[in-house]
C-alpha atoms as a printed R data frame, in Angstrom:
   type eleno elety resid chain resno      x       y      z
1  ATOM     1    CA   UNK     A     1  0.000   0.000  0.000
2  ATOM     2    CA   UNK     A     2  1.242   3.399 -0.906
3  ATOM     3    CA   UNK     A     3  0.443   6.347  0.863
4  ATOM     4    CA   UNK     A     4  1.385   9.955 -0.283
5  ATOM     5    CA   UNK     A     5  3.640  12.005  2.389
6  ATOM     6    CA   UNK     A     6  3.742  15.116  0.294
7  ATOM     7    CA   UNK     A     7  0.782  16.635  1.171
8  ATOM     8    CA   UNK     A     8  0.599  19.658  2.660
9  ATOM     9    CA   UNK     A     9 -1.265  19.191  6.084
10 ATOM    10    CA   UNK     A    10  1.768  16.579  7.218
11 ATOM    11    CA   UNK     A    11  4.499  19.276  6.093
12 ATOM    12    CA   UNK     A    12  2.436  21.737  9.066
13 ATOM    13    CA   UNK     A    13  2.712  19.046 11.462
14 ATOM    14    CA   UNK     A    14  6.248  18.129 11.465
15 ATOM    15    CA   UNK     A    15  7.338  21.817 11.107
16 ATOM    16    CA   UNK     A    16  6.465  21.071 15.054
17 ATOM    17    CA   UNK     A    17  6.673  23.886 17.665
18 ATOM    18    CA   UNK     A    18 10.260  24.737 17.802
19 ATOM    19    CA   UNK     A    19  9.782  26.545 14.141
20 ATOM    20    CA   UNK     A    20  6.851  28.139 15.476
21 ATOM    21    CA   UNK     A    21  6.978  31.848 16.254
22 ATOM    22    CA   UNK     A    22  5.767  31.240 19.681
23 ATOM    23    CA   UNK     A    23  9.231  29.060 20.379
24 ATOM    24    CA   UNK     A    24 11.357  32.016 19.414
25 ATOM    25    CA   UNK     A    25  9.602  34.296 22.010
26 ATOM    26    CA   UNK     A    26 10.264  31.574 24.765
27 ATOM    27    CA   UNK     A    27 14.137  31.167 23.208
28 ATOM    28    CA   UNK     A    28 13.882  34.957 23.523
29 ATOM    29    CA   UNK     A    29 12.522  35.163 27.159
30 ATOM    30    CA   UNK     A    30 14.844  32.612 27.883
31 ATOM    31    CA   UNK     A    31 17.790  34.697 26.586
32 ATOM    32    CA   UNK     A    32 16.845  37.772 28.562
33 ATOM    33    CA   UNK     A    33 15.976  35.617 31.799
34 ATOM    34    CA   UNK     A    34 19.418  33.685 31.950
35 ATOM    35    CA   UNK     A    35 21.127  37.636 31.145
36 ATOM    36    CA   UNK     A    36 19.111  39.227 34.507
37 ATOM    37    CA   UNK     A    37 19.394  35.826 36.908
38 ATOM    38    CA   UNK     A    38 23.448  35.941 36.050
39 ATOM    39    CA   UNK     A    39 23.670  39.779 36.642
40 ATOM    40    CA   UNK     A    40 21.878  39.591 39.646
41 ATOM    41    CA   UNK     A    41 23.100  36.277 41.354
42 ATOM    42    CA   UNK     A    42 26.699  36.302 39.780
43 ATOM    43    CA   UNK     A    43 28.907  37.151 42.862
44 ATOM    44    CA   UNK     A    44 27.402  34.606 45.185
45 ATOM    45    CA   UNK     A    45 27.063  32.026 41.779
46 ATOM    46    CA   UNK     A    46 31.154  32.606 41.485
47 ATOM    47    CA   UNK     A    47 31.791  30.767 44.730
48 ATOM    48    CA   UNK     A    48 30.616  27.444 43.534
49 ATOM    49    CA   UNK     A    49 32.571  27.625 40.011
50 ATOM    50    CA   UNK     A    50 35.164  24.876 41.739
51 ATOM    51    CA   UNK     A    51 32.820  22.137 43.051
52 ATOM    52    CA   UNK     A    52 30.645  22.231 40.149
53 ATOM    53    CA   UNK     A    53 34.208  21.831 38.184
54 ATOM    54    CA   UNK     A    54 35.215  18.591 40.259
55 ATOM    55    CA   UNK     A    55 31.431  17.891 40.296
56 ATOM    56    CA   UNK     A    56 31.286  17.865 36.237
57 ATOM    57    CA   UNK     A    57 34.267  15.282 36.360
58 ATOM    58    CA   UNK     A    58 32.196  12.254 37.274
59 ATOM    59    CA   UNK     A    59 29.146  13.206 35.872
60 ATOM    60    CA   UNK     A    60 30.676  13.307 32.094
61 ATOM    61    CA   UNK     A    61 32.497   9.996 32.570
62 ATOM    62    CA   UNK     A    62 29.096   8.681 33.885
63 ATOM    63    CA   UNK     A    63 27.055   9.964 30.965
64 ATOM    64    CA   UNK     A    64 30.075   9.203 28.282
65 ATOM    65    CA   UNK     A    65 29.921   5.493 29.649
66 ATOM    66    CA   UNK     A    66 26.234   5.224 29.868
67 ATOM    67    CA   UNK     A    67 26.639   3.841 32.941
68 ATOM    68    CA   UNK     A    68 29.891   1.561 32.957
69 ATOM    69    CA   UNK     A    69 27.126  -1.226 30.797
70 ATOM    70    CA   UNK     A    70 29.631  -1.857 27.479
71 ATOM    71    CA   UNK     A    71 32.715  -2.672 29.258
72 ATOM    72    CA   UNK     A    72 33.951  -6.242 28.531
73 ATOM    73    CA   UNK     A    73 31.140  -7.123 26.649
74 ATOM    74    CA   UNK     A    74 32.840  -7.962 23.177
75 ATOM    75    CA   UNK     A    75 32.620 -11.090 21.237
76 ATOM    76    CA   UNK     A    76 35.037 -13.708 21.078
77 ATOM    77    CA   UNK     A    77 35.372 -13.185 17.003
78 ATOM    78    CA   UNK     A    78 35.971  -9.113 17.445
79 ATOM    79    CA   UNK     A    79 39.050  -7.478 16.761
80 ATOM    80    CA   UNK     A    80 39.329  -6.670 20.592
81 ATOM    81    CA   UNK     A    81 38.908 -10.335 20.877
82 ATOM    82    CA   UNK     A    82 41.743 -11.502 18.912
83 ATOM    83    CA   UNK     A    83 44.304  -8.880 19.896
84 ATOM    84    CA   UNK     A    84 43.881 -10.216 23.401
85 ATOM    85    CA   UNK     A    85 44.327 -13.852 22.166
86 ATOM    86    CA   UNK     A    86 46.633 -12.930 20.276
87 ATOM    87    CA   UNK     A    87 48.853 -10.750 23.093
88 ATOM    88    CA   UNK     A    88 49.040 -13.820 25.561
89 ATOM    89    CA   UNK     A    89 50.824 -16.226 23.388
């Protein structure tokens, strides 16, 4: 069964919100927020610069490793598999 995806009401939906006009305001009021909460909170933000530094550390290698799950977890035909085999003899 074929079914035409060129029309035009499907091209409205998947322009989706964040093309809408309606996103830019809120990207805008974002913009503007973020400028007044960092002018206003900056010299008591500037203390915590180092912990959330050391704090960013463990929190990348967390996300980078997705959680430690694909460690040791390759097949015995894989190239990791025979340069192991292949480092013992």
């Amino acid at each position: 069964m074929h079914h035409d995806h060129s029309s035009p009401h499907t091209s409205d939906r998947r322009s989706g919100f964040w093309r809408s006009r309606y996103a830019l305001g809120m990207l805008v009021l974002g913009i503007v927020a973020g400028y007044f909460l960092w002018t206003e909170h900056r010299a008591h933000l500037q203390q915590w610069w180092p912990y959330a530094l050391l704090l960013a550390c463990p929190l990348m290698h967390l996300f980078m490793h997705k959680g430690h799950g694909g460690h040791g977890n390759q097949s015995p035909g894989s190239d990791e598999g025979r340069r192991s085999n292949s480092d013992r003899d």
